[in-house]
Backbone bond lengths (Angstrom), bond angles and torsions (degrees), N, CA, C in turn:
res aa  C-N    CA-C-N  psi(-1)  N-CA   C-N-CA  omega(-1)  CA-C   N-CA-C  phi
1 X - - - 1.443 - - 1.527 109.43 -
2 X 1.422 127.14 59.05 1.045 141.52 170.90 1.677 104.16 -68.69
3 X 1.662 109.57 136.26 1.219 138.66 178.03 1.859 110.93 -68.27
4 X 1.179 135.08 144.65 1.360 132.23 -167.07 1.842 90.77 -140.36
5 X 1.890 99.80 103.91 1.853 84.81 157.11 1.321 126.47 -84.75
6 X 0.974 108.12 153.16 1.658 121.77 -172.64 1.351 114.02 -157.81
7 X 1.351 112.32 165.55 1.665 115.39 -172.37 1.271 104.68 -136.73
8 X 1.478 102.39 51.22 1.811 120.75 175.79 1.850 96.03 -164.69
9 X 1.087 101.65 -176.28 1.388 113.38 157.68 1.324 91.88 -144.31
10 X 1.153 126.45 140.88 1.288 136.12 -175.31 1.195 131.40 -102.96
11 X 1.433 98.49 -45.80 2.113 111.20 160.01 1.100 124.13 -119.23
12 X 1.451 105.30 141.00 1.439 104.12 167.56 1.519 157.76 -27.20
13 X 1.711 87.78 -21.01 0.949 128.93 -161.88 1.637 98.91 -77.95
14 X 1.740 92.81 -63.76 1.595 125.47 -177.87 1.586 108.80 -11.74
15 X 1.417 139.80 100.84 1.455 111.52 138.67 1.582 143.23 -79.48
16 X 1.102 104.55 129.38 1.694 121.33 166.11 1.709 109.76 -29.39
17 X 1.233 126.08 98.03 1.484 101.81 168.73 1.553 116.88 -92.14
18 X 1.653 112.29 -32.07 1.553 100.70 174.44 1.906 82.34 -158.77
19 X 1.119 102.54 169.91 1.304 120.79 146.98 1.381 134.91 -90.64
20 X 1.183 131.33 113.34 0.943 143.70 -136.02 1.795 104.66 -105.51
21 X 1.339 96.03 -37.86 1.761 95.39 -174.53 2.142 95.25 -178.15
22 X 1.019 97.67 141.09 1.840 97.70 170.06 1.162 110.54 -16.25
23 X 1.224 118.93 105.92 1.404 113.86 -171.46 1.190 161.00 69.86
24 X 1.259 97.49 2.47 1.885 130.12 -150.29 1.990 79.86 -115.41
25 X 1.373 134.50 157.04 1.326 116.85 158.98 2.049 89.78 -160.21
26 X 1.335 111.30 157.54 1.000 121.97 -161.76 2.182 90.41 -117.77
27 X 1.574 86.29 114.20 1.781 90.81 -161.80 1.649 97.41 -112.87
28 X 1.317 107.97 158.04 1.587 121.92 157.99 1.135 92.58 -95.94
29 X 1.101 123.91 149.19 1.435 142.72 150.97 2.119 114.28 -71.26
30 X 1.074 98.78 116.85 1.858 106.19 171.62 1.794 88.93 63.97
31 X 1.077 115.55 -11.64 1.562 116.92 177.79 1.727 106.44 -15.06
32 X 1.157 143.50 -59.80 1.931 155.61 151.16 1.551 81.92 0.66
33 X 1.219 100.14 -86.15 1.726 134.61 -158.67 1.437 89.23 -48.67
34 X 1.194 124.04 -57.55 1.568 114.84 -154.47 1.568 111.50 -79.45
35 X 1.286 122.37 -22.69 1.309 135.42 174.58 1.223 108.74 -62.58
36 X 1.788 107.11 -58.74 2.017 123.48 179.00 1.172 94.04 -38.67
37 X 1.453 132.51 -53.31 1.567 129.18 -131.18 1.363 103.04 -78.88
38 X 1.800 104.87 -45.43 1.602 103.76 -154.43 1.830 81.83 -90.15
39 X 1.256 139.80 -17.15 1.488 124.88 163.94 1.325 112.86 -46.23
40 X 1.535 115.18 -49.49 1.546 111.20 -170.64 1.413 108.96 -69.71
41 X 1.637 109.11 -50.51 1.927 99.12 168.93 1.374 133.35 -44.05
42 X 1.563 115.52 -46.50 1.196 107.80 160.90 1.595 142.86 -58.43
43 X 1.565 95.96 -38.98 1.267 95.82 -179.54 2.165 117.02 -94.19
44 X 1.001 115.68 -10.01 1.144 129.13 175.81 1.276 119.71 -90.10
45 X 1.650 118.39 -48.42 1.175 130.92 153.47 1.610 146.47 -69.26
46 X 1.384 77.60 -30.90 2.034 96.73 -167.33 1.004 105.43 76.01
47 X 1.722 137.78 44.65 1.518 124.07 163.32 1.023 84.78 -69.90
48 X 1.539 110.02 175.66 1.206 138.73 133.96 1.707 136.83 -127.95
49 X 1.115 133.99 151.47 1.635 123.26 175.98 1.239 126.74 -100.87
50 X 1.654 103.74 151.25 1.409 114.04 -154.19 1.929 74.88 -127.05
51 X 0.966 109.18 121.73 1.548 112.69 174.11 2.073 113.81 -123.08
52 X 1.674 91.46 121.99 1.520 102.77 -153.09 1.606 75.70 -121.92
53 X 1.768 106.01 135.63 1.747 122.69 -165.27 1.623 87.16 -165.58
54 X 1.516 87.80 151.21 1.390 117.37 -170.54 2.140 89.99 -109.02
55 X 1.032 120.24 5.50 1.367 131.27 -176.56 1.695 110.75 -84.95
56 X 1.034 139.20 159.27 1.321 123.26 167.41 1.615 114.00 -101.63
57 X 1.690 103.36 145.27 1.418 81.67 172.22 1.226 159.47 -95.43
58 X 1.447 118.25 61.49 1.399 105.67 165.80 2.006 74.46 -104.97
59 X 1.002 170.60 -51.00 1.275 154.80 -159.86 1.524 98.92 -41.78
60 X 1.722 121.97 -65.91 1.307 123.16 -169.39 1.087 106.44 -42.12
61 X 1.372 138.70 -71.14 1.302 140.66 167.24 1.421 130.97 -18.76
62 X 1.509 104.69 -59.58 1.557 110.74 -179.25 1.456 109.59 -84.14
63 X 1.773 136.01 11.90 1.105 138.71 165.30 1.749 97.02 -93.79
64 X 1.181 118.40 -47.25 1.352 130.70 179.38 1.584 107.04 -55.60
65 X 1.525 132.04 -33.92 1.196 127.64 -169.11 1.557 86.42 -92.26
66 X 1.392 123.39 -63.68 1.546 121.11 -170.88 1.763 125.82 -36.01
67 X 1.754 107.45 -29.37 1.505 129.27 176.17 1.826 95.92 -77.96
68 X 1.416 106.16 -47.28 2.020 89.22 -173.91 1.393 110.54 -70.59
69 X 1.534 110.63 -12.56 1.361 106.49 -171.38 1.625 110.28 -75.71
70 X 1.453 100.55 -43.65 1.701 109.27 177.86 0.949 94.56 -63.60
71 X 1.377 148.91 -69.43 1.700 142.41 -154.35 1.695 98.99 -61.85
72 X 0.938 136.82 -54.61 1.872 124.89 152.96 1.473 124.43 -8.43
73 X 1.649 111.17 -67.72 1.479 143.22 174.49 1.395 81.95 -45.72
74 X 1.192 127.51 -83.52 1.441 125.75 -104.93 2.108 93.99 -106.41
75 X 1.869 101.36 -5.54 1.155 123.10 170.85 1.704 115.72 69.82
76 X 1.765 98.28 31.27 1.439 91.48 154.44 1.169 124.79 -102.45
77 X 1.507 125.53 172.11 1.542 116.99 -177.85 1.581 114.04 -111.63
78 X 1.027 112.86 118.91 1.758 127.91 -167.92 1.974 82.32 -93.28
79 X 1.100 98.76 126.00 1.535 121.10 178.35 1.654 88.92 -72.02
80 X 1.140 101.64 145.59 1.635 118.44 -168.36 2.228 105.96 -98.00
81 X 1.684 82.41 -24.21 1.925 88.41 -156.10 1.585 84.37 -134.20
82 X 1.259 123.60 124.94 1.181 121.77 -7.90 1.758 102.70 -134.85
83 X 1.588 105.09 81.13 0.927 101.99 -165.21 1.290 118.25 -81.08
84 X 1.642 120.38 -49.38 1.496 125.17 149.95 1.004 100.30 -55.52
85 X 1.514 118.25 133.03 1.578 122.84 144.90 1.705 117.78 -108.98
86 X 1.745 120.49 -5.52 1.471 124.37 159.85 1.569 102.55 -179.24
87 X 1.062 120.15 -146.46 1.516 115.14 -139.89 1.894 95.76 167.09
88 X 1.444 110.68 85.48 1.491 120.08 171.32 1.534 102.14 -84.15
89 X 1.018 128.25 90.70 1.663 130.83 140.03 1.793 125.25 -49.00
90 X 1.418 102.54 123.53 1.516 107.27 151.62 1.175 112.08 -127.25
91 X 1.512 95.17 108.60 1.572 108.32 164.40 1.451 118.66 -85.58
């Protein structure tokens, strides 16, 4: 779930993750869609996610807080339980 800058949003789909500069905005791609999806797995299914990054974590985290923050904004609801279930770091 890599971030895409751009100085549009292009689909509907698109979520906003921050603004980056006048015009400049730091986007998920179908990001809407990708949030809905893993809401319905978790909560319909009981998946849960195991998220494996070559990032360190306090990044995972503060990408993870920056995505609930847009889904807030933008007034979707990111299921709280149990969507992370851990977080493999290689630092």
């Amino acid at each position: 779930m890599d971030e895409t800058v751009s100085s549009r949003v292009s689909k509907e789909d698109d979520l906003v993750i921050r603004q980056l500069d006048e015009g400049i905005y730091s986007i998920l791609k179908e990001g809407k869609l990708i949030v809905d999806s893993l809401n319905k797995l978790a909560s319909d299914y009981g998946y849960v996610i195991v998220l494996n990054s070559n990032r360190k974590e306090h990044q995972i985290l503060q990408a993870l807080t920056k995505l609930a923050e847009s889904c807030k904004k933008e007034g979707l609801v990111m299921q709280r339980h149990p969507i992370i279930a851990g977080i493999v770091v290689r630092d």
